[in-house]
C-alpha positions as CSV (number, residue, x, y, z in Angstrom):
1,X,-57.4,201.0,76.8
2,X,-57.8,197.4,78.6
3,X,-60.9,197.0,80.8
4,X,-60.6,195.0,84.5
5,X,-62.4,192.1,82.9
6,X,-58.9,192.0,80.3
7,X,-56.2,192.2,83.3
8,X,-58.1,189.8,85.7
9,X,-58.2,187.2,82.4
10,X,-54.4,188.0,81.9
11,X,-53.2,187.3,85.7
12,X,-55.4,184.0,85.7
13,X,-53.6,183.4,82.4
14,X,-49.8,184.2,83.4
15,X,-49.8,182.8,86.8
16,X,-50.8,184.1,90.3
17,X,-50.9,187.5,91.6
18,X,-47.3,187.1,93.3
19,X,-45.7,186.2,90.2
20,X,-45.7,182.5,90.4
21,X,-47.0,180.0,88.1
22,X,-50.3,178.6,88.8
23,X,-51.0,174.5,88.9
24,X,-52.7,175.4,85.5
25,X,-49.9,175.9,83.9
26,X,-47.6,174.0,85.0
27,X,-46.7,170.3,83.4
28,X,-46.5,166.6,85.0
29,X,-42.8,166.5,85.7
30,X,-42.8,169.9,87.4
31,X,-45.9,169.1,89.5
32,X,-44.5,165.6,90.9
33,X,-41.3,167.4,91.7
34,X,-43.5,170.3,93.5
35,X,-45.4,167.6,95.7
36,X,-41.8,165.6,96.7
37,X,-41.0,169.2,97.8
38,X,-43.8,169.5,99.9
39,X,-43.4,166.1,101.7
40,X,-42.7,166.2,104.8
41,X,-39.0,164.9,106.2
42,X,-39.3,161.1,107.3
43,X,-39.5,161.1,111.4
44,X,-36.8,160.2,113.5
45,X,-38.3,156.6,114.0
46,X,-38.6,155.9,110.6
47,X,-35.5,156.6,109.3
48,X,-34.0,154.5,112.4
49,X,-36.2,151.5,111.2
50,X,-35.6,152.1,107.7
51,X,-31.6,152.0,108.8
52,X,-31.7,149.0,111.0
53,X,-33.5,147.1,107.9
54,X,-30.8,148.0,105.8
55,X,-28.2,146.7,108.3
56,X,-30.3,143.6,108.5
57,X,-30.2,143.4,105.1
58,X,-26.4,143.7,104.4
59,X,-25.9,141.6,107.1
60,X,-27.9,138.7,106.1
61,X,-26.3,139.0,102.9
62,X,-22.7,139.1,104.0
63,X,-23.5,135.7,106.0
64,X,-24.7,134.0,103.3
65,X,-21.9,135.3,101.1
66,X,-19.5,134.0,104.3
67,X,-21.4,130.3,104.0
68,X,-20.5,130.3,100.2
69,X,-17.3,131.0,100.9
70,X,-16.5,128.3,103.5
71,X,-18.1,125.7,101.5
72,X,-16.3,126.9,98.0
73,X,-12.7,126.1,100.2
74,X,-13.7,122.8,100.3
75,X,-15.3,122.2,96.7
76,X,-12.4,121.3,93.9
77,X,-10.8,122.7,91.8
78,X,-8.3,124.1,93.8
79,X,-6.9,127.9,92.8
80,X,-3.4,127.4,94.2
81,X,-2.2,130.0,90.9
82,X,-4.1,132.5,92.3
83,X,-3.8,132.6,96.0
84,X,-0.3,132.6,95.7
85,X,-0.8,136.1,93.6
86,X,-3.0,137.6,95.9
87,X,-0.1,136.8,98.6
88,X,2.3,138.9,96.8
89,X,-0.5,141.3,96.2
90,X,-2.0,141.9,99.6
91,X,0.8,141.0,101.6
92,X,4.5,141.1,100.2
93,X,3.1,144.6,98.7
94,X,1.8,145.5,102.7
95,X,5.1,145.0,103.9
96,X,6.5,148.6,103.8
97,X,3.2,150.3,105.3
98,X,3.0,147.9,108.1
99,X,7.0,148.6,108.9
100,X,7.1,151.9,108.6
101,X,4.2,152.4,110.5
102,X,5.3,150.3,113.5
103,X,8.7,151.9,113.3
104,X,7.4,155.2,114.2
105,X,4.6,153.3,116.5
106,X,7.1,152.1,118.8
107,X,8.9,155.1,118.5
108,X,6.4,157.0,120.2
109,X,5.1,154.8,123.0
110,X,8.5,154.1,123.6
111,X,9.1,158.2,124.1
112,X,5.4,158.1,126.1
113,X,6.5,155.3,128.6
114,X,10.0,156.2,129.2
115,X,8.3,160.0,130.2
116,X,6.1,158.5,132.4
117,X,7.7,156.2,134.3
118,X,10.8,158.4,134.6
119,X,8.8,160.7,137.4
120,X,8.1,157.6,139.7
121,X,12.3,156.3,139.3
122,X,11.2,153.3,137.1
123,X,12.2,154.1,133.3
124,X,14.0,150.5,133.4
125,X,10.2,149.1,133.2
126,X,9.9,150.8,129.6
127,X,11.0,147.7,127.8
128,X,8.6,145.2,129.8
129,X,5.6,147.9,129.0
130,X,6.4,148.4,125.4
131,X,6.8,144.6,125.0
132,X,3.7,143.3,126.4
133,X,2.0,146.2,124.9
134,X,3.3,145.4,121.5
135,X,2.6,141.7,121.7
136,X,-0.7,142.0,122.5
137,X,-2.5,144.7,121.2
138,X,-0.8,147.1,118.7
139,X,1.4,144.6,116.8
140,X,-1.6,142.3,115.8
141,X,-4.3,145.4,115.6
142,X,-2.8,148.1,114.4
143,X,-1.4,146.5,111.4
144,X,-5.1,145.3,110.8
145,X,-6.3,148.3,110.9
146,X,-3.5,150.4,108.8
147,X,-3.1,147.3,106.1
148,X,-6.9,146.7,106.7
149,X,-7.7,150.3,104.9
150,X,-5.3,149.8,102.0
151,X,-5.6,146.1,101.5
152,X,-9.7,146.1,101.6
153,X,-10.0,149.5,99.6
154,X,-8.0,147.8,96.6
155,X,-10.2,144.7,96.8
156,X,-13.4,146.7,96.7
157,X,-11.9,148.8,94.2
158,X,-10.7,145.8,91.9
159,X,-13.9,143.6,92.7
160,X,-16.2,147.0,92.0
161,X,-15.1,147.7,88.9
162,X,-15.4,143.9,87.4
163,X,-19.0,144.5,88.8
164,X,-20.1,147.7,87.2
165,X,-18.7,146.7,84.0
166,X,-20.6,143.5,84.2
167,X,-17.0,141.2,84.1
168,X,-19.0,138.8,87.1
169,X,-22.0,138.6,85.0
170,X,-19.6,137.4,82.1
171,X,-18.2,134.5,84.5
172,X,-21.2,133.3,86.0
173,X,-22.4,132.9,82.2
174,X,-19.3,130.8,81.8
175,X,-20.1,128.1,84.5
176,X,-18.1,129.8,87.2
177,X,-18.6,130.9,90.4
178,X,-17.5,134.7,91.6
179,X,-16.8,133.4,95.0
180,X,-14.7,130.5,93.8
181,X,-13.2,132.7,91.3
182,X,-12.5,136.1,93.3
183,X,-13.3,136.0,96.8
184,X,-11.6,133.0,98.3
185,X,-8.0,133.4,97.0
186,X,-8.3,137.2,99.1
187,X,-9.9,135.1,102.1
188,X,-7.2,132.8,102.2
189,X,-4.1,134.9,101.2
190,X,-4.9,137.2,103.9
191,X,-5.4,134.6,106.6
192,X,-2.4,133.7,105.9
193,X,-0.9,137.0,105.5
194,X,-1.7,139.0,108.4
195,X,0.1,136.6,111.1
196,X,3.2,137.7,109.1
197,X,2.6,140.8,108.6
198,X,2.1,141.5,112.9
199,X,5.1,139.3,113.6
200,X,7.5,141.8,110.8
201,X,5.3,144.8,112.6
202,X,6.7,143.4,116.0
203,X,10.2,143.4,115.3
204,X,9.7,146.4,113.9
205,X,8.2,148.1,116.5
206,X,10.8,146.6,119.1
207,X,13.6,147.8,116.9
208,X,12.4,151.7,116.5
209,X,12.0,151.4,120.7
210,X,15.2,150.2,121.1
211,X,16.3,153.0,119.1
212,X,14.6,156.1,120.3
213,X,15.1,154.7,124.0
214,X,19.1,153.9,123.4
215,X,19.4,157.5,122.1
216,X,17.4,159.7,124.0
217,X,17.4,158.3,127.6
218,X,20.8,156.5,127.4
219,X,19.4,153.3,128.4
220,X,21.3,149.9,126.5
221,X,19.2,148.7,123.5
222,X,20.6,145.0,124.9
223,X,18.8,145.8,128.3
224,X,15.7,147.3,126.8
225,X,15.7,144.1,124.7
226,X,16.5,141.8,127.4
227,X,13.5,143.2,129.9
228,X,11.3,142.9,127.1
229,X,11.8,139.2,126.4
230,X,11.7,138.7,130.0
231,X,8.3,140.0,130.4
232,X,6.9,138.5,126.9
233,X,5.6,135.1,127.4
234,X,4.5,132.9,124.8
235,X,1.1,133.4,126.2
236,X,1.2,137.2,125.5
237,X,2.9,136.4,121.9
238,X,0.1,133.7,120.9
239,X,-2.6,136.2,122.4
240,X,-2.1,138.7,119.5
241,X,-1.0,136.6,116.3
242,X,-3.6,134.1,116.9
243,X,-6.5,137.1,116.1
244,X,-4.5,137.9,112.5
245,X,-6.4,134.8,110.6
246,X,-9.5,136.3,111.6
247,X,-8.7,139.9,110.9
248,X,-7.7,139.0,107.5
249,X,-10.7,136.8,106.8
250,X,-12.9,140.1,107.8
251,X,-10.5,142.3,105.3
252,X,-11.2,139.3,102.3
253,X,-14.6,139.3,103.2
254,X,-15.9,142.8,103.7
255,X,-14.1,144.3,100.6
256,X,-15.3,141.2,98.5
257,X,-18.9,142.2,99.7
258,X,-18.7,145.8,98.7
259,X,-17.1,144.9,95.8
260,X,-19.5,142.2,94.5
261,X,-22.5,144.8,95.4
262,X,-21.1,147.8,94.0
263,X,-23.6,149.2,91.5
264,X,-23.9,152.9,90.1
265,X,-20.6,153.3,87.8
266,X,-17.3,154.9,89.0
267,X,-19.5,157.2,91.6
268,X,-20.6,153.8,92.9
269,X,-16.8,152.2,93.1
270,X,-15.9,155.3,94.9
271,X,-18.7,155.1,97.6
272,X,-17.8,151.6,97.8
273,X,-14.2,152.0,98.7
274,X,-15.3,154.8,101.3
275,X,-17.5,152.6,102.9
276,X,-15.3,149.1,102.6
277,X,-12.7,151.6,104.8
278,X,-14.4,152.2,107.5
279,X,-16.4,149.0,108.0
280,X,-13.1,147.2,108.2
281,X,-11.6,149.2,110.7
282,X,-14.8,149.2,112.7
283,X,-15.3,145.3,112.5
284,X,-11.2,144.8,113.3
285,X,-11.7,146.8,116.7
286,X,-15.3,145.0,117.6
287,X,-13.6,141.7,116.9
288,X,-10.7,142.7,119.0
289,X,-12.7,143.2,121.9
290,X,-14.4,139.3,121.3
291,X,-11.5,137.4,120.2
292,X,-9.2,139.0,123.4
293,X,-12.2,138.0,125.9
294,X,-12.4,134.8,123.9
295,X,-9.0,133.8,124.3
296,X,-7.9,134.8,128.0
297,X,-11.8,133.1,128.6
298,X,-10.0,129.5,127.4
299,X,-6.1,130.2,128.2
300,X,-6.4,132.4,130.9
């Protein structure tokens, strides 16, 4: 028969009266993990600062990466081979996305307009509306945005996985430079490939209006057309092709820097991509805003 002296030494022993184990008995690894438990959440205003650091950080870094980039387009040799790959690959390979979007684009505000205006007794106005609205906003923007996601999500992609399986380590141990080497053949295909890109996605557009408009309201597509080029200047046309270079630099640029940062494996590529997406089509609208103002600011 056990004494109360023998059970007290036994629960000290084992653990704690509820059951669980005592400090005593527990190793390094499961103490450490115990007190990060116990911490307290970071406050409000420390994970804001800790969150504008990181911007700050990213940011500083994508300038710098930006400055390399400029001066690398100006430093010899030239890589003419593959820029004119990277045209096929981000832009002849864009082409069906960006038309089939703007198809069904002007589709819709053509539908949207024609509504509208049809309860004040001005539905011949559609054409004008559509026009000036394609021009100078959805055209140009739009076709950032959708070829923004698929173009800068393969770049990251691409760029990511040369990171995490060290292939940019290998070049720079070569003599090369990455941004020579990877990043300005995107920059400059894609400066040059977005102005094309919104002028197919304008014809496009025009061409699904025309259609949807001729069909369902009985309007000519030769009228719609006509009013349209009436009330498109070259003002209005210059307005929205003229921000394509720099949407496509941001594109090159942003994937590039995702890319060449990516670290953490396949996880890390995928988290990459994720975040390449939605920084591009965040930075396309921001720029929107500046380079509109900018331009009506200088040609009115």
């Amino acid at each position: 028969m056990e004494t109360n002296g023998q059970k007290n030494e036994d629960v000290t022993s084992s653990g704690s009266f509820d059951g669980r184990p005592s400090s005593s008995s527990l190793g390094p690894a499961s103490m450490a993990l115990l007190q990060k438990a116990a911490a307290p959440p970071p406050s409000l205003w420390h994970l804001s600062i800790s969150r504008l650091l990181t911007f700050v950080d990213h940011l500083g870094a994508f300038t710098l990466m930006t400055a390399r980039t400029v001066r690398a387009l100006f430093t010899p040799p030239f890589e003419f081979r593959a820029v004119i790959y990277q045209l096929e690959s981000v832009g002849v390979r864009s082409v069906s996305i960006a038309s089939v979007t703007s198809v069904f684009i002007g589709m819709v505000m053509a539908v949207q307009f024609a509504i509208s205006l049809q309860k004040f007794g001005a539905m011949e106005y559609t054409g004008r509306v559509v026009g000036l609205s394609f021009s100078r906003e959805l055209a140009p923007t739009l076709t950032a945005v959708i070829v923004g996601g698929r173009v800068g999500a393969g770049i990251t992609a691409e760029v990511g996985s040369m990171a995490v399986t060290e292939q940019i380590d290998a070049i720079r141990a070569l003599g090369a430079d990455p941004i020579k080497k990877l990043v300005l053949p995107r920059v400059i295909a894609l400066i040059f490939g977005m102005p094309v890109l919104a002028m197919l996605a304008l014809v496009f557009g025009f061409t699904g209006a025309m259609a949807v408009i001729s069909a369902q309201f009985n309007i000519p597509a030769g009228f719609f057309l006509r009013s349209a080029l009436d009330s498109v200047g070259m003002n209005d046309f210059l307005s929205g092709i003229c921000k394509c270079p720099a949407f496509g630099a941001i594109i090159a640029l942003v994937g590039c820097y995702f890319g060449l940062t990516t670290r953490g494996g396949t996880e890390g590529v995928g988290k990459a991509t994720t975040r390449t997406v939605v920084v591009v089509s965040i930075s396309i609208l921001i720029a929107d805003f500046f380079l509109t103002k900018f331009y009506f600011l200088l040609f009115g």
